[in-house]
VOPAGU-2260 file (C-alpha; in pm, 1 decimal, decimal comma):
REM VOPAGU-2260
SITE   aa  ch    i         X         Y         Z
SITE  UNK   A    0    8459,5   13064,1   -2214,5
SITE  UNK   A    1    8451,8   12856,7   -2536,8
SITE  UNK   A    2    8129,2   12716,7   -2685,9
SITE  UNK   A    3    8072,3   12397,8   -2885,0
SITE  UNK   A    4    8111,5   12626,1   -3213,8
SITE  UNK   A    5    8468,2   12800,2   -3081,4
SITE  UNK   A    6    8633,1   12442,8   -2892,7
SITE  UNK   A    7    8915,6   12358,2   -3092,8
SITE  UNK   A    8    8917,5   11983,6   -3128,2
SITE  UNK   A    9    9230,2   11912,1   -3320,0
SITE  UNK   A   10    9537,9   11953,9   -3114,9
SITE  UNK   A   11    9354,7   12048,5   -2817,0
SITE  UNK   A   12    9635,1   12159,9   -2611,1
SITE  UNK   A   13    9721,6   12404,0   -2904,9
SITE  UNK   A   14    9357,2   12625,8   -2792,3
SITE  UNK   A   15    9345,4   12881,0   -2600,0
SITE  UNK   A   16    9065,1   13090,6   -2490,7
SITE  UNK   A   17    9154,6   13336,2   -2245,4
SITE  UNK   A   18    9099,6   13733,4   -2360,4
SITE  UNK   A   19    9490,2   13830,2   -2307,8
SITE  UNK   A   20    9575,4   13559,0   -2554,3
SITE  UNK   A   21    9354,7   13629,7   -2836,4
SITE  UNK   A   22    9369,2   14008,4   -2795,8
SITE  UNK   A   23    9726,9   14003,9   -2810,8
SITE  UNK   A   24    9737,8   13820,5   -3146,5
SITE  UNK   A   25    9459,2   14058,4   -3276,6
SITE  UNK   A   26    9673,4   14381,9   -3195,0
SITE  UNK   A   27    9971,4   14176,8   -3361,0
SITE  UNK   A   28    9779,1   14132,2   -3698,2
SITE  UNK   A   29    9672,8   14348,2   -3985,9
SITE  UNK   A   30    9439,3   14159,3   -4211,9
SITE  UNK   A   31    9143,1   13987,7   -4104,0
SITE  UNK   A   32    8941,2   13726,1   -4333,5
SITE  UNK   A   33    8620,3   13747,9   -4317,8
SITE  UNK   A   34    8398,1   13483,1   -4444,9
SITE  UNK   A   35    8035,2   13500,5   -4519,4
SITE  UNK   A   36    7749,3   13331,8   -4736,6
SITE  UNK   A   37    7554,2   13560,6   -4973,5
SITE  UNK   A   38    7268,6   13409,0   -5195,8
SITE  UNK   A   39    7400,9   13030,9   -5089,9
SITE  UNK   A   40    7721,5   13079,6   -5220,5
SITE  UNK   A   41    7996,7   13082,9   -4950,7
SITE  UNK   A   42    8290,1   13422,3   -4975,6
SITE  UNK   A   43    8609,3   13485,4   -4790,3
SITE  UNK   A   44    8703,3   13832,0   -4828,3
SITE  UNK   A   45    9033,7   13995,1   -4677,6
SITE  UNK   A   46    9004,8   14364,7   -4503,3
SITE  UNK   A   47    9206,6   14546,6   -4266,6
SITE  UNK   A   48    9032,6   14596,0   -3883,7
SITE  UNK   A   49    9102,1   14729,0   -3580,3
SITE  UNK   A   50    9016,8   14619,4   -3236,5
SITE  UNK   A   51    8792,0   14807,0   -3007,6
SITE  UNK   A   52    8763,9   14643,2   -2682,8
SITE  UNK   A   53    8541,0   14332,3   -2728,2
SITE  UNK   A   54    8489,4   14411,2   -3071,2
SITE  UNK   A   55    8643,9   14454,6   -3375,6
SITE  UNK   A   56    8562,3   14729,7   -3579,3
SITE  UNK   A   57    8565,1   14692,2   -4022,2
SITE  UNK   A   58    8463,0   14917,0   -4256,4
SITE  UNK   A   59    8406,0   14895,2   -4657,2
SITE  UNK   A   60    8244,6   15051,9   -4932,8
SITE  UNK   A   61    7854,3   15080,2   -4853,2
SITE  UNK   A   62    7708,5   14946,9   -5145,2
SITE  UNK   A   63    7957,7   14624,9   -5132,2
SITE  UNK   A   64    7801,0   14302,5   -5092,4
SITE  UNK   A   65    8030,7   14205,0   -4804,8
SITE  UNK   A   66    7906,9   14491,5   -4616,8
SITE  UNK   A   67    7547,8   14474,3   -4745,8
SITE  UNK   A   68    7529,8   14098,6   -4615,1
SITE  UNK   A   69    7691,4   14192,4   -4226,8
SITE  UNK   A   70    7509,3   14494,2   -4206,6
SITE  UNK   A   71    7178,9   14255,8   -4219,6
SITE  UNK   A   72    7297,2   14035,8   -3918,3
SITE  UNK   A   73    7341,9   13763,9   -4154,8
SITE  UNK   A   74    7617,0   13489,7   -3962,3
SITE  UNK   A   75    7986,5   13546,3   -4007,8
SITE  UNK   A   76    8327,5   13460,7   -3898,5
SITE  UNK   A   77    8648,6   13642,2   -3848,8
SITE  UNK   A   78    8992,4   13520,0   -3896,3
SITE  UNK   A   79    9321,3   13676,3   -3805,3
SITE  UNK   A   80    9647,9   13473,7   -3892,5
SITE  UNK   A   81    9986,4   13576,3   -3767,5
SITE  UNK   A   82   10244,5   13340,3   -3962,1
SITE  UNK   A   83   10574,1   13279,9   -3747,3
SITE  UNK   A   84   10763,8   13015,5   -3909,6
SITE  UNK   A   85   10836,5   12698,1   -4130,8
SITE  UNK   A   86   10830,8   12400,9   -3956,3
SITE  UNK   A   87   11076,8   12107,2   -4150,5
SITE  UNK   A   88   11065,1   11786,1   -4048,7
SITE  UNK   A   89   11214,7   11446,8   -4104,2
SITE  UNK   A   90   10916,7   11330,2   -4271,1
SITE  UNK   A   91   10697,8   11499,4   -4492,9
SITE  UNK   A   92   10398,9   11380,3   -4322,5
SITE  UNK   A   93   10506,8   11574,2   -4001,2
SITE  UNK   A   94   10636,5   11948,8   -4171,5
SITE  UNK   A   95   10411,5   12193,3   -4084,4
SITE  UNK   A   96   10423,1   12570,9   -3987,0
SITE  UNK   A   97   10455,3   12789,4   -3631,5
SITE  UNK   A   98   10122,1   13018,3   -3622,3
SITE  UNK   A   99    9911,8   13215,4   -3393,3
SITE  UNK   A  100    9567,2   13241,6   -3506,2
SITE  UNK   A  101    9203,2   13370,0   -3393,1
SITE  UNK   A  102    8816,5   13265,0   -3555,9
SITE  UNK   A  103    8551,9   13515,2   -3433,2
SITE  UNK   A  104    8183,3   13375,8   -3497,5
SITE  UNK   A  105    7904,9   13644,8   -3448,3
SITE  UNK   A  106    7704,1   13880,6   -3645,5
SITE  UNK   A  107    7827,8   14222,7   -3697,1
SITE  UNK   A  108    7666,6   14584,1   -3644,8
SITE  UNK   A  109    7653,3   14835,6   -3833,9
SITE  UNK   A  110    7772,8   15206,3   -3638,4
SITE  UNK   A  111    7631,0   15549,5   -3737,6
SITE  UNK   A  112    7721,8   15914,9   -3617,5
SITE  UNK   A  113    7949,2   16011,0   -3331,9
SITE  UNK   A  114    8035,7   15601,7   -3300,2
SITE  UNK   A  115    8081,5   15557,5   -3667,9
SITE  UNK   A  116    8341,6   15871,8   -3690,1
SITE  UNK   A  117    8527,2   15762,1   -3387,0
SITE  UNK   A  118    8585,5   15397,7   -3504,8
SITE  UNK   A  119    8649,6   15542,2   -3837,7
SITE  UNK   A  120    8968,2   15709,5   -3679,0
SITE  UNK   A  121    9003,0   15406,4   -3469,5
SITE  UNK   A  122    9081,3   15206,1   -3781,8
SITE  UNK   A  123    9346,3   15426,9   -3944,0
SITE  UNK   A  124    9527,8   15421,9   -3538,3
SITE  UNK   A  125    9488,0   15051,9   -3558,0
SITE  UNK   A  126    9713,8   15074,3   -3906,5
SITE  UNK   A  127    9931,2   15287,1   -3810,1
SITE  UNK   A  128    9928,8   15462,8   -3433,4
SITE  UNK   A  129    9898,2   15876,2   -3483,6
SITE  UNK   A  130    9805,8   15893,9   -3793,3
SITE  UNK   A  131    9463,1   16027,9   -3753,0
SITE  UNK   A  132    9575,1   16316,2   -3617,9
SITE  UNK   A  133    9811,5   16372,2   -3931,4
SITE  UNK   A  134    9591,8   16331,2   -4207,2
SITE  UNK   A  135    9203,2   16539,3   -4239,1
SITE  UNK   A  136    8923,1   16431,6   -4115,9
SITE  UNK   A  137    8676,3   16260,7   -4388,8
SITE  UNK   A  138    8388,7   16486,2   -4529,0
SITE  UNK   A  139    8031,3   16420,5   -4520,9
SITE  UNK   A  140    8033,4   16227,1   -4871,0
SITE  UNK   A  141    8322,0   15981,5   -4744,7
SITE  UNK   A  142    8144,7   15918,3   -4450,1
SITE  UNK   A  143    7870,2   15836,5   -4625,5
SITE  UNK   A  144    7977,6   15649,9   -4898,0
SITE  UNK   A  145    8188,9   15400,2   -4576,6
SITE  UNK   A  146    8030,5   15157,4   -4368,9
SITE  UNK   A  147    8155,9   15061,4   -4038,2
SITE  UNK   A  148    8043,4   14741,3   -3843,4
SITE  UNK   A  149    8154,7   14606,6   -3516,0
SITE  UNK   A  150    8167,0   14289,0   -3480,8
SITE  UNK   A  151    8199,4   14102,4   -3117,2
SITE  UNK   A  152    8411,7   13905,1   -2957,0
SITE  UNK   A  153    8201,9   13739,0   -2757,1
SITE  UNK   A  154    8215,5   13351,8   -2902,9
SITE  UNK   A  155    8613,8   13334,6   -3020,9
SITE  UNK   A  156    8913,7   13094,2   -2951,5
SITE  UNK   A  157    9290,0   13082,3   -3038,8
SITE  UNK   A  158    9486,8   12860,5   -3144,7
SITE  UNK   A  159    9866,9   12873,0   -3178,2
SITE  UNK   A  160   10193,5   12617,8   -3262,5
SITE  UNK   A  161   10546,6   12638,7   -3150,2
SITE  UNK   A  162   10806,1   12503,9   -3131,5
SITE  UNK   A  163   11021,2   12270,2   -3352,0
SITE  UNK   A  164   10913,1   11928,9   -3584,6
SITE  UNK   A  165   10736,2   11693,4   -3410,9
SITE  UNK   A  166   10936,8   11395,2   -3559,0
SITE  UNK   A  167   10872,6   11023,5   -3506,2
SITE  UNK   A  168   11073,2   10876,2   -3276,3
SITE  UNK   A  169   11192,6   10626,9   -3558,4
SITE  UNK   A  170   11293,8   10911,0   -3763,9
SITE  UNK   A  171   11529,1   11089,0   -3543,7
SITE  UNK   A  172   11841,1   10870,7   -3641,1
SITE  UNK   A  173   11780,8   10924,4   -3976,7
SITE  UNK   A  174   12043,1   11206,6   -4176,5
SITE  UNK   A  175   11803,9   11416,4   -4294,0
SITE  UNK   A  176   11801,0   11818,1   -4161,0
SITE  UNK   A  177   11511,6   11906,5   -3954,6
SITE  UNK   A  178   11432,6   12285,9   -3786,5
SITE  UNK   A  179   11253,7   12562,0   -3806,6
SITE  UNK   A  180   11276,9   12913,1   -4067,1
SITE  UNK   A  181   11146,1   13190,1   -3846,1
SITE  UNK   A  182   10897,7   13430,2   -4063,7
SITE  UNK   A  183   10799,5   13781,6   -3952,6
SITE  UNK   A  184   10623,9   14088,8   -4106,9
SITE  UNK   A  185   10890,4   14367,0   -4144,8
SITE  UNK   A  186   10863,9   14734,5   -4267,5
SITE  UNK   A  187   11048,4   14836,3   -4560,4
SITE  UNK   A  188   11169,5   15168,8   -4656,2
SITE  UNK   A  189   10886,3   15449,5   -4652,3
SITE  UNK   A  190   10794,2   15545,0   -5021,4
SITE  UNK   A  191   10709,5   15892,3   -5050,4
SITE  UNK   A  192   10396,4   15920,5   -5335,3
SITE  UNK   A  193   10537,8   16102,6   -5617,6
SITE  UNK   A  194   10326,3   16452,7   -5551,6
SITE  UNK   A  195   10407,4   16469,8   -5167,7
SITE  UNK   A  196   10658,3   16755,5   -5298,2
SITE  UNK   A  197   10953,5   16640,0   -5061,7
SITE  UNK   A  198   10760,6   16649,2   -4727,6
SITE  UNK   A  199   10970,8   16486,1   -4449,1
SITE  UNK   A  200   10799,9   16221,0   -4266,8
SITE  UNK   A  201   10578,0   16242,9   -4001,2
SITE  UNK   A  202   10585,6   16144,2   -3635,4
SITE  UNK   A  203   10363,2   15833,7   -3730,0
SITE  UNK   A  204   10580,5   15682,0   -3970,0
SITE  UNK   A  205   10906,2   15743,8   -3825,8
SITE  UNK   A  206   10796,9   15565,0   -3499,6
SITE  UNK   A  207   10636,8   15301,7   -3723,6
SITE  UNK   A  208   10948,6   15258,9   -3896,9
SITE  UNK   A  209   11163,2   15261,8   -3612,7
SITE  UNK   A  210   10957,8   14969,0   -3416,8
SITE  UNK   A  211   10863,6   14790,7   -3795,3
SITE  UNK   A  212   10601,4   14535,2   -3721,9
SITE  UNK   A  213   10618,0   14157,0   -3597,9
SITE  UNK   A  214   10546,3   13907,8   -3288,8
């Protein structure tokens, strides 16, 4: 259910709160920004996350100030923006863009032991599914030097535009073009680091490759 911090109030009709919606959208992204206010002075930082059921689960260096500041309960909000298209109108006033987009408010907490390991694999699935069970396990020191959080998903909304330009009834006799340029997140070519000493490519990245990424 939204509350009086998560109700969208511009375009309305363009909110959505039900969990399929905004779960969906956070399984479709990769970068979360999360935005914070340290010493009175306000910071958006971007990070990769992964979501864990009503949460979603970040991690960072644990000496960072971004992690520092969640880790104390201190307010925060998470934003995940998928970016579908260019929306061209007739006038300028009406171009805008096709999105899908969640804001998370809450305060995070921080995970230790058992929790903190699992999540910690949890994040590398979220980037890229069977991977974790490629790549070793991290060592005492990394897990000590990360941090992971969860943060909930209890007070979120999305919000989301489709469709084509929203033109003035005025303007539609006039010649100028007006559409839409789709946009989507595509993988590239896998680029083998220079010491992997011609290893072929795992199961993870193949089947990454093969489905690439996008809405």
């Amino acid at each position: 259910m939204p509350t009086r911090r998560t109700t969208v109030r511009r375009n309305r009709k363009r909110g959505a709160y039900d969990r399929e919606v905004v779960n969906a959208i956070l399984d479709a992204g990769i970068v979360a920004h999360v935005g914070f206010v340290h010493e009175g002075q306000p910071f958006v930082i971007p990070m990769s996350y992964a979501r864990d059921g009503d949460r979603l689960l970040l991690h960072g260096a644990g000496g960072s100030r971004l992690m520092q500041t969640l880790a104390s309960g201190a307010p925060a909000c998470v934003t995940v923006t998928l970016l579908d298209g260019i929306v061209l109108a007739r006038s300028v006033f009406h171009h805008s863009m096709n999105y899908r987009s969640v804001v998370a408010l809450g305060s995070a907490q921080k995970l230790e032991g058992p929790e903190k390991a699992a999540a910690l694999e949890a994040l590398v699935e979220g980037l890229v599914p069977g991977r974790s069970r490629e790549a070793r396990d991290p060592n005492r020191a990394e897990l000590a030097a990360t941090m992971i959080l969860a943060f909930p998903l209890d007070e979120v909304s999305a919000k989301a535009r489709t469709g084509p330009p929203a033109d003035d009834p005025a303007d539609l006799e006039l010649p100028i073009w007006a559409g839409t340029i789709p946009l989507a997140l595509r993988a590239g070519a896998a680029e083998p680091s220079p010491d992997a000493g011609g290893i072929e490519l795992p199961p993870s990245v193949r089947r990454y490759l093969d489905e690439s990424i996008g809405p």
